[in-house]
C-alpha positions in Angstrom: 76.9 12.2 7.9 78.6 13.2 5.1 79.4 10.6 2.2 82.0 12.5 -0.1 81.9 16.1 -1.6 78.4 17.9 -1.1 76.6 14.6 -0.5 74.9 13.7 2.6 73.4 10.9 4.1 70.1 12.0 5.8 68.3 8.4 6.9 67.2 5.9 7.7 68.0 2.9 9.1 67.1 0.7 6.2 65.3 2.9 3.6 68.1 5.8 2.2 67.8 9.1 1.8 71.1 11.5 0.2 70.7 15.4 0.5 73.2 17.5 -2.0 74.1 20.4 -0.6 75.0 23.1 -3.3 75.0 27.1 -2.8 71.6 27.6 -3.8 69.9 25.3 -2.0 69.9 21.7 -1.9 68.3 18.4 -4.0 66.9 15.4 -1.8 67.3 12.2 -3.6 64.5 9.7 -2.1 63.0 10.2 0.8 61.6 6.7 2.8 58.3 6.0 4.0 55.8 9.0 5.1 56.5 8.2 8.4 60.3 9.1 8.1 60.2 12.8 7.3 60.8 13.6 10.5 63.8 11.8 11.1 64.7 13.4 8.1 64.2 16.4 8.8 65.7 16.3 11.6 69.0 15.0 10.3 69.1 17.5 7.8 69.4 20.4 10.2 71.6 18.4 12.5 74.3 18.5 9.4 73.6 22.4 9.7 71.6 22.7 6.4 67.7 23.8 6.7 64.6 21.1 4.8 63.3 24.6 3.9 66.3 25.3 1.1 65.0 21.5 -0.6 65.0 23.1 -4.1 65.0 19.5 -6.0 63.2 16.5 -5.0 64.5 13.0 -7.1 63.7 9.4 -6.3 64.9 6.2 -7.6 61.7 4.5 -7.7 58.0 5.6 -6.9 57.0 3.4 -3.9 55.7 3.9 -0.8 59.0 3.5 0.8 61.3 6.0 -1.7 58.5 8.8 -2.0 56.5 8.4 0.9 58.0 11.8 2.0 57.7 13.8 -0.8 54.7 15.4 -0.3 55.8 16.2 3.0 58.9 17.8 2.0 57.7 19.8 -1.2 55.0 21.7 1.0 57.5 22.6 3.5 60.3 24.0 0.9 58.5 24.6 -2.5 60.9 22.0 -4.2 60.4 21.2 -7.8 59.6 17.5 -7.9 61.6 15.7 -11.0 60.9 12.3 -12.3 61.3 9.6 -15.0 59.0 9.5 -17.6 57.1 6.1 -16.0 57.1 7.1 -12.5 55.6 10.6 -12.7 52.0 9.1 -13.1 52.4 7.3 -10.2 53.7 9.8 -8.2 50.6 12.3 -9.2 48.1 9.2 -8.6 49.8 8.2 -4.8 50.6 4.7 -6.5 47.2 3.9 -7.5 48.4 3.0 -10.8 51.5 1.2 -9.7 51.7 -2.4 -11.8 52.1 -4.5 -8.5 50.8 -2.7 -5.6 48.4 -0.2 -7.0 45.3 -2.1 -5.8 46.2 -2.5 -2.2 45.8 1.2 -0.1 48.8 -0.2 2.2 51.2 0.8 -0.5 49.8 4.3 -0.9 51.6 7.5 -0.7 50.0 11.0 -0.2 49.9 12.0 -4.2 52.2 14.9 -5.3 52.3 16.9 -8.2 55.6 16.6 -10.4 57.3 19.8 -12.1 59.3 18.3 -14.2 59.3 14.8 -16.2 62.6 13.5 -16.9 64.0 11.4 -19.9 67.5 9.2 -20.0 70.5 11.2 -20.0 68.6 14.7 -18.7 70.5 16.7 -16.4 69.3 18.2 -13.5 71.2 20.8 -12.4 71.3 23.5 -9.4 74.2 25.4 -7.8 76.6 24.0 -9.9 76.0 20.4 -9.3 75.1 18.5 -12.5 73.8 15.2 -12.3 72.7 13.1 -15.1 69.3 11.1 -14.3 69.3 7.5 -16.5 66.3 5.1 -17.2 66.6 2.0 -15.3 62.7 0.3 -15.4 61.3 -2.7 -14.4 60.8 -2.2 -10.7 58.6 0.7 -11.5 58.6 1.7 -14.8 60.6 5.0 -14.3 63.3 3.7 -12.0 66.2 5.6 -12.8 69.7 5.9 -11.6 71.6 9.1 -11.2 75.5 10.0 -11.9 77.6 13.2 -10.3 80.8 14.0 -10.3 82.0 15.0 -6.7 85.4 16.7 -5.5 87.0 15.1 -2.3 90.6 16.3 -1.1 91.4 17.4 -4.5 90.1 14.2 -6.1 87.6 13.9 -8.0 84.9 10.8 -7.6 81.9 9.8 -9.6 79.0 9.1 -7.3 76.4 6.6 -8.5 72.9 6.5 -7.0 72.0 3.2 -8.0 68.2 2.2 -8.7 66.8 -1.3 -7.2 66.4 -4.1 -9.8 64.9 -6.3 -7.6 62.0 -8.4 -8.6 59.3 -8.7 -6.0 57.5 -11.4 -6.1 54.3 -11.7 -8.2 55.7 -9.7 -10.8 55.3 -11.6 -14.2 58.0 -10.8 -16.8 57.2 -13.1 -19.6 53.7 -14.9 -19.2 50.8 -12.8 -19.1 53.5 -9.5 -18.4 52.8 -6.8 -15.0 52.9 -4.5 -17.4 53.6 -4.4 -21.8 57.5 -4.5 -22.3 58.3 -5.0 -18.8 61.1 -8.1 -19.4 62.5 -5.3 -22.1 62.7 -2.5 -19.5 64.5 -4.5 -16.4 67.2 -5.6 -19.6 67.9 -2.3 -20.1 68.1 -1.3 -16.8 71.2 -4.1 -16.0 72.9 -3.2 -19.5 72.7 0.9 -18.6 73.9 -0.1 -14.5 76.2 -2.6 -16.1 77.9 0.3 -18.6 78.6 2.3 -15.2 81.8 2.8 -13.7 81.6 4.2 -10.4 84.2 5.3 -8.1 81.3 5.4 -5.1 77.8 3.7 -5.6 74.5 3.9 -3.2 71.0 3.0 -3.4 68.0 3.4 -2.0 68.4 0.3 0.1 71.2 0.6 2.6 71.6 -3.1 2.6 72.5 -3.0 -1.1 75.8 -1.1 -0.4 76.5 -2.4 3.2 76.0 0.5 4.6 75.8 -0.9 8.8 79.5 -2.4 7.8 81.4 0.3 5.6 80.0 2.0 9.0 81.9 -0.1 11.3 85.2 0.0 9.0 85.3 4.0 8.3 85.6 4.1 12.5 88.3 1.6 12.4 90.1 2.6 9.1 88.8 6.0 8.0 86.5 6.7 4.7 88.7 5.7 2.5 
C-alpha cells in the first residue's frame, strides 16, 4: 500500500520493506530475509511498479533479516547498492564479519557487492527525491537512518526511516566491548534519532511503529 507521497510499503509481515517510487526508477529501502523477495517482488508489481526499475538499494542495518534480499534484487535490476560506512563490509562479506553473529552461518546472507559507501548527512538522490542518509551505529556499526521530504494533498511531510537501537542480547557495551567504541556509537545514534522531528516515522520493524494497528485505524478513520 501506499504510505504518503511516492513511498510504498512492499512487505512483510513483521520484517519492512518501503519502495520510493520516483520517474526514473525506484530506491528499495531494506528488504527482509532472503526468503522474502518474492513476496516482495510480488507486491511491488501488484502497486503497478516493476522490481526491474530498482535503481537504489538502502538498508537500515546489515542483517540477515534487512539485507537478506539484496542480492536477490540487485541481479534482477542492476541497482547500485549504497551503504554506511560500517555496514558495507559486512554486506560484501555476507555477515561474516558481523560483531555478534558473524560466527554462526544461520545469520548469513548471500554477499553483495556495494557501489557506493555512504557517510552522515550524504544524500542520495534519484528522480528528484533527495533523501539524507544519517549514522545511527551500535546495532551494526553502519546503522543509519534516512530523512525525505514527501508531498501529500498539497502538504508537505518529512518521512523518517528510523534505524533499530535495540540491543540484542550478548552484546557487551562497556566490559570487554563487541566491538572498539561501540557504547560511543549507540550514544550517538539516540542523540542524532533524538534531534529528529518527524511528521511520519517507520522502521525496519513493523512492530516498532505499530504498523498491524495504525492498519486497523486507517480502515476505520482514514490515513490521517
Amino acid at each position: 500500500f501506499r504510505l504518503a507521497g511516492p513511498v510504498h510499503f512492499v512487505g512483510t509481515a513483521h520484517l519492512a520493506a518501503f519502495l520510493v517510487h520516483t520517474p526514473q526508477g525506484h530506491i528499495l529501502i531494506d528488504g527482509g530475509m532472503p526468503s522474502s523477495a518474492p513476496v516482495i517482488e510480488k507486491s511491488i508489481r501488484e502497486l503497478g511498479f516493476k522490481p526491474e526499475d530498482i535503481r537504489i538499494l538502502l538498508t537500515t542495518q546489515a542483517h540477515f533479516d534487512h539485507v537478506g534480499t539484496h542480492a536477490h534484487f540487485k541481479k534482477l535490476s542492476g541497482a547500485m547498492v549504497q551503504a554506511m560506512a560500517g555496514d558495507a563490509r559486512l554486506l560484501r562479506d555476507g555477515g561474516k564479519s558481523d560483531y555478534l553473529f558473524g560466527s554462526n552461518a544461520d545469520y548469513r546472507f548471500t554477499p553483495v557487492a556495494v557501489d557506493r559507501v555512504l557517510k552522515d548527512g550524504d544524500i542520495v538522490a534519484l528522480g528528484g527525491i533527495r533523501i539524507v542518509a544519517r549514522h545511527t551505529p551500535g546495532h551494526t556499526p553502519g546503522s543509519a537512518s534516512y530523512e525525505m521530504e514527501v508531498n501529500e494533498g498539497g502538504r508537505d511531510y518529512r518521512v523518517v526511516f528510523a534505524a533499530s537501537t535495540s540491543v540484542n542480547p550478548g552484546t557487551r557495551l562497556v566490559h570487554d566491548p563487541s566491538y572498539p567504541g561501540i557504547l560511543e556509537d549507540f550514544r550517538k545514534a539516540y542523540s542524532v534519532l533524538e534531534s529528529l522531528k518527524p511528521d511520519v516515522w517507520v522502521s525496519a520493524h513493523t512492530g516498532f511503529f505499530g504498523l498491524e494497528q495504525k492498519r486497523k485505524a486507517i480502515a476505520k478513520e482514514g490515513p490521517a
